[in-house]
C-alpha positions in Angstrom: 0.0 0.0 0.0 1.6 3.6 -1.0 1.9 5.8 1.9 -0.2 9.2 1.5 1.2 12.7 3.3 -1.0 15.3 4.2 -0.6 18.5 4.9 0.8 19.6 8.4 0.6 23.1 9.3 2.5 25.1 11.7 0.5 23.6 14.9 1.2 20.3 13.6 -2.4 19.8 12.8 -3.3 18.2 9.9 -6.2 19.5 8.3 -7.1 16.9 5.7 -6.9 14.1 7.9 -8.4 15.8 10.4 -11.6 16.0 8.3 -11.0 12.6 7.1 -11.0 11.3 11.0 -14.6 13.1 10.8 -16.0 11.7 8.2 -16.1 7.9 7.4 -17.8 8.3 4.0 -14.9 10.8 2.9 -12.2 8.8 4.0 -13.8 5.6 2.3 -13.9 7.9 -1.0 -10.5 9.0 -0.5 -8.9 5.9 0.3 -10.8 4.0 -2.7 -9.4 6.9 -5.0 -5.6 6.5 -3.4 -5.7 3.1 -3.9 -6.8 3.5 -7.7 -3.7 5.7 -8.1 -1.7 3.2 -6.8 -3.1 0.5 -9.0 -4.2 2.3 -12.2 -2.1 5.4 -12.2 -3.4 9.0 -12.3 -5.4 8.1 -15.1 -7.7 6.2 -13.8 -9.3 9.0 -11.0 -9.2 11.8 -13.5 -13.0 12.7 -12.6 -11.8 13.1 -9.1 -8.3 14.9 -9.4 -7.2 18.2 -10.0 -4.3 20.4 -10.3 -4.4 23.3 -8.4 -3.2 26.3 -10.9 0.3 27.7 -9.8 0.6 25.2 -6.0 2.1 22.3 -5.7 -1.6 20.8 -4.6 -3.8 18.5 -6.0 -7.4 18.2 -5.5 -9.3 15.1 -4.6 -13.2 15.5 -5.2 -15.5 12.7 -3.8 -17.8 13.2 -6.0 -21.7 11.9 -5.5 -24.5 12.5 -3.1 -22.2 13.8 -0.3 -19.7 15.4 -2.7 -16.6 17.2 -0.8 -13.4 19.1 -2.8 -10.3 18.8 -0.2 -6.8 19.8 -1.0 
């Protein structure tokens, strides 16, 4: 399994995984979508992925009847 890093800011909290903690149904979505990167390549979650525009970020979108955008 790849190892994901999230973003740690100058608290040492950690946002993103702080929401992810909060909600299962994200961190199912965001765990299925890392795992299909892992497998398939960035290809295969374009629907889900973006580029943030001049940041080093990526954004994950769980897209569906609870859609969510985190960076």
């Amino acid at each position: 399994m790849a190892r994901v890093n999230f973003y740690i800011d100058q608290r040492g909290r950690s946002p993103v995984g702080d929401f992810l903690d909060k909600n299962k149904n994200a961190k199912v979505k965001a765990f299925v979508i890392f795992n299909n990167i892992e497998e398939f390549g960035l290809t295969s979650v374009i629907p889900h992925l973006k580029k943030l525009a001049g940041l080093p970020l990526w954004e994950i979108r769980f897209l569906g009847r609870d859609s969510v955008r985190r960076c």
